[in-house]
N, C-alpha and C positions, 0 to 999 in steps of 0.2 A: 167357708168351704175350700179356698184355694189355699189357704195355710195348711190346710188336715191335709189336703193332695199333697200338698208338696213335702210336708213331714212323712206323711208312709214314704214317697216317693224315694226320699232320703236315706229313713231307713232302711229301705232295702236295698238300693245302692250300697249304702255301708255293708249292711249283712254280707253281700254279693263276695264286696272286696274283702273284708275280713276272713271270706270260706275263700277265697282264689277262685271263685269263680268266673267263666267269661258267658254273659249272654247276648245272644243280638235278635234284639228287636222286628221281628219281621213288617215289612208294610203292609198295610191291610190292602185287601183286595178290592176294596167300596168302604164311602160312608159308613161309620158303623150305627148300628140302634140302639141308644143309650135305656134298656130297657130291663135290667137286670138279670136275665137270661144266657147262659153261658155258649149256646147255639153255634152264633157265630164263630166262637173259639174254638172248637174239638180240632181243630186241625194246627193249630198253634201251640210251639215247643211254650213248655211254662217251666217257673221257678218253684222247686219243691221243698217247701220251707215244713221238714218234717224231723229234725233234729237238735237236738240239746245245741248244736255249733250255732244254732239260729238265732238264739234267745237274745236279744238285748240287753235286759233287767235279767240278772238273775233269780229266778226261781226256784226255790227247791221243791216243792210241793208239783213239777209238772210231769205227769207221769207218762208221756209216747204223746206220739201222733193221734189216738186219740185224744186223748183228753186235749191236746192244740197244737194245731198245724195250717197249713194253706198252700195253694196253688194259685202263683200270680202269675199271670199274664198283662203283656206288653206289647199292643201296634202302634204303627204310627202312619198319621198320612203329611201331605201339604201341611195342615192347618194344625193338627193334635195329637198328640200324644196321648191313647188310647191305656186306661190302666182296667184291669177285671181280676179280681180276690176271689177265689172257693176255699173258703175259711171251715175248718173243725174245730169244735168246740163242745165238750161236753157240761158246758155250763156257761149259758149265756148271761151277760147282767147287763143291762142295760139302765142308768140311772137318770139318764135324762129327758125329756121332755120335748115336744114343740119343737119349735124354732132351735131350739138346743141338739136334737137330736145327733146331729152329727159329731158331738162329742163323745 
């Protein structure tokens, strides 16, 4: 699980820097509740990963923000560095299983 964290992590750091982007991190205001609900976030500037400059792999087949896009957010406190994904997808696949899941 901490290698997958830290390869998004990465990637979009690079994305970041490859668009010129500069974002900063806001520190959260409390512990946050790792609960998959985006709640706590609405008040938090986020990364709008909603254009072809975003893409890593190229793609040809990707047609807009619909069909794939995302909104990442980023706190931090003392202890952790807080990541939160609002991921579009007009076609999810999911090929793994179990304990695998997180691939």
């Amino acid at each position: 699980m901490k290698k997958t964290s830290v390869l998004v992590l990465i990637l979009l750091l690079s994305s970041l820097v490859f668009a010129q982007q500069i974002y900063t991190a806001p520190k959260a205001p409390s512990k946050m509740k790792i609960d998959g609900k985006l709640d706590e976030w609405s008040n938090v500037p986020y990364i709008n990963l909603d254009s072809a400059e975003y893409l890593v792999l190229a793609n040809r087949n990707w047609a807009g923000p619909q069909d794939l896009s995302g909104k990442i957010y980023v706190m931090w406190d003392e202890e952790y560095l807080y990541l939160a994904c609002d991921i579009v997808d007009n076609v999810v696949l999911q090929e793994k299983e179990g304990s695998y899941l997180f691939q």
